[in-house]
C-alpha positions in Angstrom: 111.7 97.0 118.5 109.2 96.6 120.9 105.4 98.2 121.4 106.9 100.9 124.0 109.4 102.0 121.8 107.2 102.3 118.5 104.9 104.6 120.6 107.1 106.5 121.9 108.4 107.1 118.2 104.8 107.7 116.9 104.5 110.4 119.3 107.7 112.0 119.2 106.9 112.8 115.2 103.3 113.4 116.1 104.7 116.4 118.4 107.5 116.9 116.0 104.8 117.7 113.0 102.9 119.9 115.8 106.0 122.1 116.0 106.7 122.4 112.5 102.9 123.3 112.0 103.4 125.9 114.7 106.2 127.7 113.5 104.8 127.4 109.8 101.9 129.5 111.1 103.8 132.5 111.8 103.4 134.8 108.7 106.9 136.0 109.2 108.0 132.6 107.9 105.3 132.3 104.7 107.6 135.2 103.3 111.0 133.3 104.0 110.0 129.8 103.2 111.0 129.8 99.1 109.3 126.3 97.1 112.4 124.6 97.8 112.3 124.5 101.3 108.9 123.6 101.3 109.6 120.8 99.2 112.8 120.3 101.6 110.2 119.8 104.6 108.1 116.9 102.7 110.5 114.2 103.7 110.0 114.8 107.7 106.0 113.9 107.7 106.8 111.0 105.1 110.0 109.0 106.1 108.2 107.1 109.3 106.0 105.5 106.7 107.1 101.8 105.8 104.7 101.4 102.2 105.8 98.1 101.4 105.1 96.7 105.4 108.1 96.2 107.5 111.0 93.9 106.2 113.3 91.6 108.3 116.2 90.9 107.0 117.7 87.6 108.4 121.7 88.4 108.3 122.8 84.8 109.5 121.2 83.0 106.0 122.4 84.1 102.0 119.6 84.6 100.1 119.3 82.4 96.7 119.5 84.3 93.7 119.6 81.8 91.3 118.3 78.0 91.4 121.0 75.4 92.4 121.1 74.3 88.3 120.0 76.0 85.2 117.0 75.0 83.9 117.3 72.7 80.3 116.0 74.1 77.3 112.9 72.2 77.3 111.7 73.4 80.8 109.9 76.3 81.7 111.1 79.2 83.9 110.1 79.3 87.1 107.6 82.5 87.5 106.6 83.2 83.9 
């Protein structure tokens, strides 16, 4: 994805959020809105956000799970 396209997406659910906020502000909707569709709403200001950074997934390679032998009961595992 390139630079364009991530701003464009940053400001489509900037202006997305604006609408929601707008429509939220009428108080014929703070009547109808029951805690379940509030909580239902939480997911469209979070989703965008990548908390463990972004992750690229090379499709063309396996990934190792395991090491090409077991280790021999004398040697250490690898990581602890």
């Amino acid at each position: 994805m390139n630079n364009t396209t991530k701003i464009v997406y940053k400001f489509r659910e900037y202006i997305n959020i604006l609408l929601i906020q707008d429509i939220l502000s009428d108080e014929a909707w703070t009547d109808t809105l029951t805690d379940e569709d509030k909580r239902g709403l939480t997911p469209l200001f979070w989703t965008h956000l990548a908390p463990y950074g972004e992750v690229k997934l090379n499709m063309d390679r396996r990934l190792t799970l395991r090491e090409a032998h077991p280790p021999e009961p004398d040697e250490p595992l690898v990581g602890l």
